[in-house]
N, CA, C and O atoms as a GROMACS GRO file, in nm:
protein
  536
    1UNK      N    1  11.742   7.293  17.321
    1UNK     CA    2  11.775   7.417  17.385
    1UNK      C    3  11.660   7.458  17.476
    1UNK      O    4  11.544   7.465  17.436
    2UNK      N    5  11.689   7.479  17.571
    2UNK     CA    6  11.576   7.517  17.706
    2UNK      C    7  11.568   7.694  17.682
    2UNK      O    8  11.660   7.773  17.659
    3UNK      N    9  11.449   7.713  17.694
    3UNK     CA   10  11.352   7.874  17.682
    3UNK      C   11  11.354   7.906  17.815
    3UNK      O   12  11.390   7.832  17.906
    4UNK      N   13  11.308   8.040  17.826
    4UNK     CA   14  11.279   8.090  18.004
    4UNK      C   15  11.108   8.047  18.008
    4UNK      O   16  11.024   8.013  17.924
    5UNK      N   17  11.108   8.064  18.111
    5UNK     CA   18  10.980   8.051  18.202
    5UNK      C   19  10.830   8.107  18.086
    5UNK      O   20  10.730   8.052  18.040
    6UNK      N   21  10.896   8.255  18.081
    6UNK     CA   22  10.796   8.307  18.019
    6UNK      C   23  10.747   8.249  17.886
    6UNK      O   24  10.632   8.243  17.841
    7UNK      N   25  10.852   8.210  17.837
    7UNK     CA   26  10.842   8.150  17.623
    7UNK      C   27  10.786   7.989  17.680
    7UNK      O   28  10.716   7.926  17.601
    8UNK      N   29  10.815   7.931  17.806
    8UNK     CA   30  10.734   7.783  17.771
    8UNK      C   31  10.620   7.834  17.820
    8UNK      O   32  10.526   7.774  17.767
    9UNK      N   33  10.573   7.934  17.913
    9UNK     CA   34  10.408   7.903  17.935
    9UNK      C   35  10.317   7.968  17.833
    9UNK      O   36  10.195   7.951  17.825
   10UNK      N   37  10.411   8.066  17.735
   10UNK     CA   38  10.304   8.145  17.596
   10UNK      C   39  10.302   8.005  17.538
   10UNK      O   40  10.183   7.986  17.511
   11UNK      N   41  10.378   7.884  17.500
   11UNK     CA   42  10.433   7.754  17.400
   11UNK      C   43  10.306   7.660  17.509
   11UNK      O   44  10.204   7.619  17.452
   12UNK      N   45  10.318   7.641  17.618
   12UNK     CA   46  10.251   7.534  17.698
   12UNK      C   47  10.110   7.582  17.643
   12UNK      O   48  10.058   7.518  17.552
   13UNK      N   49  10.055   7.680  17.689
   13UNK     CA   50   9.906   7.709  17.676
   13UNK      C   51   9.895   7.739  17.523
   13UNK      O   52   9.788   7.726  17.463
   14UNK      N   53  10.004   7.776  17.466
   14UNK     CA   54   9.937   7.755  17.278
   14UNK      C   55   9.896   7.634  17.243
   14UNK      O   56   9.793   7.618  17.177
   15UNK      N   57   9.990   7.514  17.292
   15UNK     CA   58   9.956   7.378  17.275
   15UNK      C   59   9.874   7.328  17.358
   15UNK      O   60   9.880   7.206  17.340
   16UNK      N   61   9.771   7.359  17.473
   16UNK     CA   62   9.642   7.327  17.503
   16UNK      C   63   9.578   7.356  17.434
   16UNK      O   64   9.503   7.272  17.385
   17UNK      N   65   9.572   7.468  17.401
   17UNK     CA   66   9.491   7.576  17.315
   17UNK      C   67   9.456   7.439  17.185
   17UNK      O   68   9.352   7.373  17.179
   18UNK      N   69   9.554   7.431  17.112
   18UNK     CA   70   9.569   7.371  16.980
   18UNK      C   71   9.507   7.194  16.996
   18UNK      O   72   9.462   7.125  16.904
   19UNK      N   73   9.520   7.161  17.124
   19UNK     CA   74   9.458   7.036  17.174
   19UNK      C   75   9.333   7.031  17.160
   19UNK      O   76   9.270   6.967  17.076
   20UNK      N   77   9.278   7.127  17.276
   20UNK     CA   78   9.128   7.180  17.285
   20UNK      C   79   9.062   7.173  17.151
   20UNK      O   80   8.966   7.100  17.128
   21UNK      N   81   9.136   7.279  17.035
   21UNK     CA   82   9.063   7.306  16.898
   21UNK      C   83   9.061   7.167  16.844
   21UNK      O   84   8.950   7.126  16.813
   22UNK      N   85   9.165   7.084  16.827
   22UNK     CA   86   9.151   6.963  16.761
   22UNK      C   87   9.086   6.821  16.803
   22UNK      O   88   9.050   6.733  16.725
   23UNK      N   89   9.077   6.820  16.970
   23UNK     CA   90   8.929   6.808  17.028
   23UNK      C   91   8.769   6.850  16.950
   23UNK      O   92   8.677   6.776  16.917
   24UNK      N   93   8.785   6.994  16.941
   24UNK     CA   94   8.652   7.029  16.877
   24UNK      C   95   8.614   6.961  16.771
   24UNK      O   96   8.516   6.888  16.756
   25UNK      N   97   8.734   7.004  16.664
   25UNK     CA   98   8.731   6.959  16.521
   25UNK      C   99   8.674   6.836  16.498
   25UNK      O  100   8.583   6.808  16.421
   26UNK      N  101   8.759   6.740  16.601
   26UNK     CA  102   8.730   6.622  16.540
   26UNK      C  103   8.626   6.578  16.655
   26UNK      O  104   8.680   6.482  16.709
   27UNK      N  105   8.524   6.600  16.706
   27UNK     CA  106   8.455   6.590  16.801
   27UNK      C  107   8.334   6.458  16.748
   27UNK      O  108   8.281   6.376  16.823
   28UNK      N  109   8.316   6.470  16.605
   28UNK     CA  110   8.247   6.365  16.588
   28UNK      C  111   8.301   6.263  16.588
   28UNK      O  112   8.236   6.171  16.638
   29UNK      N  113   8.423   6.234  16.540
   29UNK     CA  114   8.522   6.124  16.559
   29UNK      C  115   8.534   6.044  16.678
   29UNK      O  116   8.509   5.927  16.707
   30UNK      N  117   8.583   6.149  16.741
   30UNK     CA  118   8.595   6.107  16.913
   30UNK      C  119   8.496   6.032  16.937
   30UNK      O  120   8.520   5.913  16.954
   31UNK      N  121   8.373   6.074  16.944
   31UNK     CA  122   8.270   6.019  17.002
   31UNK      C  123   8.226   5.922  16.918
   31UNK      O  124   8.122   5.864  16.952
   32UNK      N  125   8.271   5.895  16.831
   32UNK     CA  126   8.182   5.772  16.692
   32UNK      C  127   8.217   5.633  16.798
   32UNK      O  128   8.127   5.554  16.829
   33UNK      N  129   8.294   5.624  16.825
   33UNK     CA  130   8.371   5.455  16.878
   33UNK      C  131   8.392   5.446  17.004
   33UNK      O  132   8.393   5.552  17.066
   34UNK      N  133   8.415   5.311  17.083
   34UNK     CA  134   8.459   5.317  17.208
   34UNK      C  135   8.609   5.370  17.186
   34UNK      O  136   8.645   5.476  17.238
   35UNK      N  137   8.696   5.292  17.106
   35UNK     CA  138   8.815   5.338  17.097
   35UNK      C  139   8.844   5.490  17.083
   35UNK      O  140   8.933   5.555  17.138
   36UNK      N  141   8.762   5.526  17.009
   36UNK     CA  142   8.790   5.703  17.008
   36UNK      C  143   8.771   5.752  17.100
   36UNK      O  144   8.845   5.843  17.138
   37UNK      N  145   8.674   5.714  17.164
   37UNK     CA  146   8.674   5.810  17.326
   37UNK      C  147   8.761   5.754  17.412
   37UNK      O  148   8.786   5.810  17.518
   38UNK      N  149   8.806   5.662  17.385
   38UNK     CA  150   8.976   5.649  17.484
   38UNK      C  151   9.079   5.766  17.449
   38UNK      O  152   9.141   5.838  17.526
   39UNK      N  153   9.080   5.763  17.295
   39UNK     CA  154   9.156   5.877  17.265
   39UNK      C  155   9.123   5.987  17.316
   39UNK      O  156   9.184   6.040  17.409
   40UNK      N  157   9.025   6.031  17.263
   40UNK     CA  158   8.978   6.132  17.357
   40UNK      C  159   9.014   6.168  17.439
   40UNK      O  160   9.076   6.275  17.440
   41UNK      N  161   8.989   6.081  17.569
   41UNK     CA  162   9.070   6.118  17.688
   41UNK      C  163   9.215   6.143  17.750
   41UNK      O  164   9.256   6.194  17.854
   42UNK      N  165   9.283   6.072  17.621
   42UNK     CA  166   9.431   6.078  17.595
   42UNK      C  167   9.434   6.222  17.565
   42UNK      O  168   9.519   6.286  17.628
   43UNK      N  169   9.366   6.280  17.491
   43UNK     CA  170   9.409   6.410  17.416
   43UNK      C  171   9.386   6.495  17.494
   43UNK      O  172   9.449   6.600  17.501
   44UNK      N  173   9.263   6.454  17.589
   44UNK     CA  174   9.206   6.523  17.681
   44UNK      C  175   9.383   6.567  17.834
   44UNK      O  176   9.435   6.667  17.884
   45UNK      N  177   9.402   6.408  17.841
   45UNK     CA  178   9.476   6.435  17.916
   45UNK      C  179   9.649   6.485  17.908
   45UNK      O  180   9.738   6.473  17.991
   46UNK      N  181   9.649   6.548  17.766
   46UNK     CA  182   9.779   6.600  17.703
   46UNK      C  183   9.730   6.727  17.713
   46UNK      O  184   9.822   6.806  17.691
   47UNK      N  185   9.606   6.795  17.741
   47UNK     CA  186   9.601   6.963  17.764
   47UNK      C  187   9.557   6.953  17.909
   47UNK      O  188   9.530   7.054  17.974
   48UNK      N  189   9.550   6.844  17.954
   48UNK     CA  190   9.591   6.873  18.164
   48UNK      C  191   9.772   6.916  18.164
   48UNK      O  192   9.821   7.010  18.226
   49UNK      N  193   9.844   6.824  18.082
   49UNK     CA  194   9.963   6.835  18.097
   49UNK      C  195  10.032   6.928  18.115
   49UNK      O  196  10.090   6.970  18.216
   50UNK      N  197  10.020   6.988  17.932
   50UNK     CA  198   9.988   7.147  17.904
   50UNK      C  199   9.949   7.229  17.943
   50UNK      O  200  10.015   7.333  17.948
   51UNK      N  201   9.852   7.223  17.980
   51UNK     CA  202   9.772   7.351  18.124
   51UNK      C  203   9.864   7.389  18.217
   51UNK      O  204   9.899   7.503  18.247
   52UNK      N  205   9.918   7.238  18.280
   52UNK     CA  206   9.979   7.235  18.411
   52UNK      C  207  10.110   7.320  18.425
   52UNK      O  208  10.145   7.406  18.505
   53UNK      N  209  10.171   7.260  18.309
   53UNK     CA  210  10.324   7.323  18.261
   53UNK      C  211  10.297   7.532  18.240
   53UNK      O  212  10.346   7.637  18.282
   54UNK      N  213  10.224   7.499  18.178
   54UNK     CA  214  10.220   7.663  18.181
   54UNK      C  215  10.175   7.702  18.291
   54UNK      O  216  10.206   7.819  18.315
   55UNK      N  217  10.094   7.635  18.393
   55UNK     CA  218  10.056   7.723  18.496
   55UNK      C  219  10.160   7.716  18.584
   55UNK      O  220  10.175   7.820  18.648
   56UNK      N  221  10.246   7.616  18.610
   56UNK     CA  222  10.342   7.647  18.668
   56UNK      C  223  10.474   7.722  18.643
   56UNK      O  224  10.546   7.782  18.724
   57UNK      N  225  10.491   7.700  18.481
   57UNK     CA  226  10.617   7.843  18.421
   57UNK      C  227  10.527   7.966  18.485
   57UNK      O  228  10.588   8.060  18.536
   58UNK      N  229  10.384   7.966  18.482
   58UNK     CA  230  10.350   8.122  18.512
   58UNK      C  231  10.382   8.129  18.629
   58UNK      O  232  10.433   8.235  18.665
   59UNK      N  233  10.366   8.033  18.718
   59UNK     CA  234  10.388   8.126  18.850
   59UNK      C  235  10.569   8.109  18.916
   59UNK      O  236  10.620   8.141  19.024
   60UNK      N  237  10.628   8.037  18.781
   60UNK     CA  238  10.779   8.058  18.826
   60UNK      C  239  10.812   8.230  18.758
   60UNK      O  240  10.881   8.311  18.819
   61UNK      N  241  10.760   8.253  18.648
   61UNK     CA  242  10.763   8.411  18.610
   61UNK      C  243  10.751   8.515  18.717
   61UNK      O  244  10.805   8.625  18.730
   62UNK      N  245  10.641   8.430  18.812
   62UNK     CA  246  10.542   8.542  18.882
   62UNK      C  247  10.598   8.579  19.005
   62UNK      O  248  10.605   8.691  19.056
   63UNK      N  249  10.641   8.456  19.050
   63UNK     CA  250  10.653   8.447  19.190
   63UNK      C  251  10.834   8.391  19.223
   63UNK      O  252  10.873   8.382  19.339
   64UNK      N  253  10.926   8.359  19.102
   64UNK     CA  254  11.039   8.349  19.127
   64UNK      C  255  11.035   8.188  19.110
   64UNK      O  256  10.935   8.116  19.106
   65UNK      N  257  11.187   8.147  19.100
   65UNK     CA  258  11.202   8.004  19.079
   65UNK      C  259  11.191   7.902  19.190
   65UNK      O  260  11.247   7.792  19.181
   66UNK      N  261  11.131   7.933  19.277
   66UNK     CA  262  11.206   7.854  19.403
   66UNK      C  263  11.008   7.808  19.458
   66UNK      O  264  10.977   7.745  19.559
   67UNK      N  265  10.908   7.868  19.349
   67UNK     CA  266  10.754   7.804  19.363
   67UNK      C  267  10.747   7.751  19.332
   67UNK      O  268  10.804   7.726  19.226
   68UNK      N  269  10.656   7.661  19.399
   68UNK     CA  270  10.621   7.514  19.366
   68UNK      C  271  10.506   7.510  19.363
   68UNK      O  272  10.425   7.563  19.440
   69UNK      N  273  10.477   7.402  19.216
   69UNK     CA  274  10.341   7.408  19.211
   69UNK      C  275  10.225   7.290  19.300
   69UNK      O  276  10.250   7.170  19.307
   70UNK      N  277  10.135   7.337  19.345
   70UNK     CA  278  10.093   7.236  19.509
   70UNK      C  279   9.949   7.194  19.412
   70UNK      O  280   9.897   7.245  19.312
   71UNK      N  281   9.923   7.094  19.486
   71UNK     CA  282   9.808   7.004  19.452
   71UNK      C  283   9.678   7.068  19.466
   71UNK      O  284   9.589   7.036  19.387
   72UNK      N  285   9.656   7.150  19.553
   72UNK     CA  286   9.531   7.212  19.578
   72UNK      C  287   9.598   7.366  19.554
   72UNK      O  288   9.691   7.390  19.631
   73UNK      N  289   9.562   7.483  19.451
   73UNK     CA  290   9.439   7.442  19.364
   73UNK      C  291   9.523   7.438  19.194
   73UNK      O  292   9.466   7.380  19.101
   74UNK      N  293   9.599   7.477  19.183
   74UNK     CA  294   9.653   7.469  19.046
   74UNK      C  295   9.652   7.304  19.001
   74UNK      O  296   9.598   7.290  18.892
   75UNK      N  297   9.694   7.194  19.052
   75UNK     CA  298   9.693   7.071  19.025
   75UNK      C  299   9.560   7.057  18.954
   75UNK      O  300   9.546   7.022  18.837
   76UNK      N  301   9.432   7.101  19.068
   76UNK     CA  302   9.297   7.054  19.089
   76UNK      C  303   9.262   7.135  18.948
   76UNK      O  304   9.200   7.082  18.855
   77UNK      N  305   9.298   7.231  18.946
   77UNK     CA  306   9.236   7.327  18.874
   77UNK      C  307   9.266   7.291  18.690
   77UNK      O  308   9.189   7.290  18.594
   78UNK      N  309   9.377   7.271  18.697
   78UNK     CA  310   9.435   7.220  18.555
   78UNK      C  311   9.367   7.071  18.513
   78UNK      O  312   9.376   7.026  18.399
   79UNK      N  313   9.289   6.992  18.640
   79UNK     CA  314   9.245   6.898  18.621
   79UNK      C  315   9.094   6.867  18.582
   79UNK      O  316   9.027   6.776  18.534
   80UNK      N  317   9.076   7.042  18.648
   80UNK     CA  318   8.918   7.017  18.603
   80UNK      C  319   8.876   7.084  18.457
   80UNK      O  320   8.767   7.075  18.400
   81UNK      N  321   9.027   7.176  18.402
   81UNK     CA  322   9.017   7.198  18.266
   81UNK      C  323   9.011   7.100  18.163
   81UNK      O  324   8.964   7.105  18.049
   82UNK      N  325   9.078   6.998  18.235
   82UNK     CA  326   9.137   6.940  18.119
   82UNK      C  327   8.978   6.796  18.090
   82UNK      O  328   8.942   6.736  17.988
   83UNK      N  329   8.936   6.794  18.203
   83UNK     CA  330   8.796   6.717  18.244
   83UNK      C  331   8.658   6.810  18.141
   83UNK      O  332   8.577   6.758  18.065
   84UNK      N  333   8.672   6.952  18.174
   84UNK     CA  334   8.541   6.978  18.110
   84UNK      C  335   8.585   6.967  17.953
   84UNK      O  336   8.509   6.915  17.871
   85UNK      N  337   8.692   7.011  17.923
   85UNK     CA  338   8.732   7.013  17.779
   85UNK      C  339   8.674   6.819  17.727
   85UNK      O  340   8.594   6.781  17.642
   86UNK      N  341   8.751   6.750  17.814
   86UNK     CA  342   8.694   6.606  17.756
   86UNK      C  343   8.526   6.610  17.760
   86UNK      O  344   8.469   6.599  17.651
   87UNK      N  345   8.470   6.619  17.843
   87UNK     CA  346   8.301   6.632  17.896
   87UNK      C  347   8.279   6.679  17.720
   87UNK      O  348   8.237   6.595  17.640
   88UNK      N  349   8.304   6.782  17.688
   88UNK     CA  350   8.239   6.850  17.576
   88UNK      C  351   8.243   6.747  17.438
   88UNK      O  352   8.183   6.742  17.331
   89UNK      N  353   8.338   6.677  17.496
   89UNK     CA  354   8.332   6.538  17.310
   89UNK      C  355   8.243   6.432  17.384
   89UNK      O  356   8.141   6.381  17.337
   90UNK      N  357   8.286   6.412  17.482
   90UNK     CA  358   8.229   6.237  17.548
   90UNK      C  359   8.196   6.247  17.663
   90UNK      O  360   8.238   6.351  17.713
   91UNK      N  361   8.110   6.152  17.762
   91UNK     CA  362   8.113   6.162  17.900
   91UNK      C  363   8.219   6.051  17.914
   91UNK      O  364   8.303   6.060  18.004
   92UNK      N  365   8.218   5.928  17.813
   92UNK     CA  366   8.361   5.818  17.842
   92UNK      C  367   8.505   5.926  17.851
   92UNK      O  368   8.610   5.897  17.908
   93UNK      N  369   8.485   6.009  17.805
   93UNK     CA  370   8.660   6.081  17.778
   93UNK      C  371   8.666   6.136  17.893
   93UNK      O  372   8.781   6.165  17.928
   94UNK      N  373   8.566   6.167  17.979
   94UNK     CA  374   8.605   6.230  18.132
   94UNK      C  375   8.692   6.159  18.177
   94UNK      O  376   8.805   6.206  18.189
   95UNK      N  377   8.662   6.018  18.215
   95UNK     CA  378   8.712   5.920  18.277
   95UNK      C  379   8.793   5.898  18.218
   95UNK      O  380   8.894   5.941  18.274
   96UNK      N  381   8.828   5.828  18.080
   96UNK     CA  382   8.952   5.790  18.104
   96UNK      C  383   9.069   5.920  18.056
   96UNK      O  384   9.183   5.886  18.026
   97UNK      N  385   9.032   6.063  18.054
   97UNK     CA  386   9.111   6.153  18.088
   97UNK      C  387   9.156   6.189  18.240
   97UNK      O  388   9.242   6.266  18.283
   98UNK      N  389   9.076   6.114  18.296
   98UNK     CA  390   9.099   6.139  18.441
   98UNK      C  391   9.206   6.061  18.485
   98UNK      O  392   9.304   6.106  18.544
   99UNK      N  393   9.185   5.927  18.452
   99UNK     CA  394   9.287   5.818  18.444
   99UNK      C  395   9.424   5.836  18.350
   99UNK      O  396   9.532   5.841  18.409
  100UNK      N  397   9.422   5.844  18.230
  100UNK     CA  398   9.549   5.915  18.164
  100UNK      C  399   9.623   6.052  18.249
  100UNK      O  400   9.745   6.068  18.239
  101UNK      N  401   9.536   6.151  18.334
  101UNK     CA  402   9.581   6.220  18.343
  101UNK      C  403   9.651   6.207  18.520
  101UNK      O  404   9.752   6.267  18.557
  102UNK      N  405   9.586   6.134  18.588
  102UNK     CA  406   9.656   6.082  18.662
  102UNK      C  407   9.753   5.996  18.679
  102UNK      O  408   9.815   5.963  18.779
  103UNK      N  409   9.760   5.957  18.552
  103UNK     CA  410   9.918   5.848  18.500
  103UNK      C  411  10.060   5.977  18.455
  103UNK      O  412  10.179   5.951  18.474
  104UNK      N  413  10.022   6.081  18.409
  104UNK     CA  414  10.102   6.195  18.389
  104UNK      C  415  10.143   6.247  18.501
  104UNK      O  416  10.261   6.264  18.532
  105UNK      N  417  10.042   6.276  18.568
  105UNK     CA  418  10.076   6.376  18.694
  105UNK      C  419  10.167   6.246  18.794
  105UNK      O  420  10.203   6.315  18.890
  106UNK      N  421  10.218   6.115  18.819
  106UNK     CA  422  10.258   6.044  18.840
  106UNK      C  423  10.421   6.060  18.796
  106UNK      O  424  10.522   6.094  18.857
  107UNK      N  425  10.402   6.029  18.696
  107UNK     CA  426  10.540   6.073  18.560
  107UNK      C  427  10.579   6.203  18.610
  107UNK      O  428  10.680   6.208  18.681
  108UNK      N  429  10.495   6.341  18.577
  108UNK     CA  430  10.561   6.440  18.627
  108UNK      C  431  10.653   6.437  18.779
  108UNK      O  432  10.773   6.450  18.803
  109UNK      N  433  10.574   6.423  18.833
  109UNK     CA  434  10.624   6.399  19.012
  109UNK      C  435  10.728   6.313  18.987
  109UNK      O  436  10.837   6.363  19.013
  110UNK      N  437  10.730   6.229  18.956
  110UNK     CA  438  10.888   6.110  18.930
  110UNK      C  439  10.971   6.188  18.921
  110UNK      O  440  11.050   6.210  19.012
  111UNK      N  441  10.972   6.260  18.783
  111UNK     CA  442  11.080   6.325  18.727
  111UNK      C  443  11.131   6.446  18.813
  111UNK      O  444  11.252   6.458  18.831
  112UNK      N  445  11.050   6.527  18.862
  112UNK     CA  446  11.032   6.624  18.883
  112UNK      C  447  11.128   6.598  19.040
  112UNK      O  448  11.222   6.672  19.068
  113UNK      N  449  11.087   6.488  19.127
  113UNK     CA  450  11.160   6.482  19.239
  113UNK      C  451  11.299   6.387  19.206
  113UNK      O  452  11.368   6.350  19.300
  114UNK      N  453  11.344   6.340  19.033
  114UNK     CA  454  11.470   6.304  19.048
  114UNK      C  455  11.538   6.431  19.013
  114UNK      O  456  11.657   6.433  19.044
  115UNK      N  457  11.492   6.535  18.956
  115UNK     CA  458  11.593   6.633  18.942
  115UNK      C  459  11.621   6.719  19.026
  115UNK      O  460  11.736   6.736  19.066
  116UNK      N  461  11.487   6.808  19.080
  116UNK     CA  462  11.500   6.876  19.234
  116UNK      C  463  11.560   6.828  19.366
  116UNK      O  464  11.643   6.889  19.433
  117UNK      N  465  11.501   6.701  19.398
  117UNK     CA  466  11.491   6.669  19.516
  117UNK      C  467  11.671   6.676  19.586
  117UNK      O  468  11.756   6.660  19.499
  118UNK      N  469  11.730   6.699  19.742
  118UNK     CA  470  11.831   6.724  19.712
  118UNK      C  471  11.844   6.573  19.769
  118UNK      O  472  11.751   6.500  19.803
  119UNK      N  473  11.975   6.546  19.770
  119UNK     CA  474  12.041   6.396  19.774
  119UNK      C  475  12.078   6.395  19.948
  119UNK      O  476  12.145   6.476  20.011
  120UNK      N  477  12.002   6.258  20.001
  120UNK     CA  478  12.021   6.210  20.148
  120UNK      C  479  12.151   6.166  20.192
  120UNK      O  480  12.192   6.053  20.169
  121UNK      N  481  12.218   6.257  20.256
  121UNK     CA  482  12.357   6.221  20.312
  121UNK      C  483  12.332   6.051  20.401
  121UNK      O  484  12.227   6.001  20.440
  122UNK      N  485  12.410   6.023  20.405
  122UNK     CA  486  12.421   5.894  20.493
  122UNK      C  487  12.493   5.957  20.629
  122UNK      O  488  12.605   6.009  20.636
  123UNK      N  489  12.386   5.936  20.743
  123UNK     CA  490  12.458   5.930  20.823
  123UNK      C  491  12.485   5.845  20.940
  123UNK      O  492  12.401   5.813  21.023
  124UNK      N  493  12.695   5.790  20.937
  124UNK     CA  494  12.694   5.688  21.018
  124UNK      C  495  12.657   5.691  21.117
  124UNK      O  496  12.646   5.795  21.182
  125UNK      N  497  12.619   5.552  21.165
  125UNK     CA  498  12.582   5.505  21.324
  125UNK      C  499  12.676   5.440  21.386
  125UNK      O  500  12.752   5.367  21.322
  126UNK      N  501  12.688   5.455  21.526
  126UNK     CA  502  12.802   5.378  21.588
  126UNK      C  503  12.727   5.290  21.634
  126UNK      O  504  12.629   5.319  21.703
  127UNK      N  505  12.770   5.129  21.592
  127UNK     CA  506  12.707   5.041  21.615
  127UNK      C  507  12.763   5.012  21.764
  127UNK      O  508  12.870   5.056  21.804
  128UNK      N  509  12.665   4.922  21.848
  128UNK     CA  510  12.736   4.903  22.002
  128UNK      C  511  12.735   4.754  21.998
  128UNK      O  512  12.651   4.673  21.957
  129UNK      N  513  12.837   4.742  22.045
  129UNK     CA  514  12.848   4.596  22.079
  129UNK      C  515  12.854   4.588  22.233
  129UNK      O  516  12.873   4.675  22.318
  130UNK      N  517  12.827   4.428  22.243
  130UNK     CA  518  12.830   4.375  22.386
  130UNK      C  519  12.728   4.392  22.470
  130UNK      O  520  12.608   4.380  22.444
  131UNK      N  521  12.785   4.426  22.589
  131UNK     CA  522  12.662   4.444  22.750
  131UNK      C  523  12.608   4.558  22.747
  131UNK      O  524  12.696   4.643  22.730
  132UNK      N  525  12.487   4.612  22.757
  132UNK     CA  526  12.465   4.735  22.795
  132UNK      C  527  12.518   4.827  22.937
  132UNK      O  528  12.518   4.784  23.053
  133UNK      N  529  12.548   4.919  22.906
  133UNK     CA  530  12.602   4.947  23.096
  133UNK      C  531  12.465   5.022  23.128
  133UNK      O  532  12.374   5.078  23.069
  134UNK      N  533  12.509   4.988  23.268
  134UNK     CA  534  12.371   5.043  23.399
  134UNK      C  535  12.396   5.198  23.459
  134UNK      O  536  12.318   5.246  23.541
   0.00000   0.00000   0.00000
């Protein structure tokens, strides 16, 4: 069942929120292994996601349904949250949160332009045959 605007971005930013903390928590973890700081950056890059989603329900609340959320600065901005939050377990989790999180923001855009985008009429051409005239 789909919520309004307003109930996914209080739900989007609770679940950064809850990312972030379990980031903290387990902060020695993260950083013990190479493998953990991959995770890391995975987790890192599931509260870019999160960020993103709520910042854009907020400004469909704010500004009506028909805003779109643009690359400069909400994109940038959700990206550099989701970057310092990794920074604080690992300097490896920057990176490959940067990389996970640019594999999302990929995914999002996919999806996002098969459902919006509107559908390209075909339109015929009259093909010419023969001589050209002068």
């Amino acid at each position: 069942m789909a919520v309004s605007s307003g109930t996914s971005c209080v739900l989007s930013f609770t679940m950064a929120l809850t990312s972030f903390a379990a980031m903290q928590m387990f902060k020695q973890q993260l950083a013990g292994s190479e493998y953990m700081t991959i995770v890391g950056g995975l987790l890192g890059s599931t509260i870019f996601f999160f960020v993103l989603v709520g910042v854009g329900n907020l400004e469909n609340s704010m500004f009506g349904s028909n805003f779109q959320t643009k690359l400069f600065p909400e994109v940038l901005f959700c990206l550099a949250v989701s970057m310092f939050a990794s920074g604080l377990v690992h300097r490896v989790c920057v990176t490959t949160c940067f990389l996970f999180s640019l594999v999302a923001l990929y995914y999002v855009n996919k999806i996002s332009q098969n459902k919006y985008s509107a559908p390209v009429a075909a339109v015929p051409t009259k093909a010419t045959q023969g001589k050209k005239k002068k």
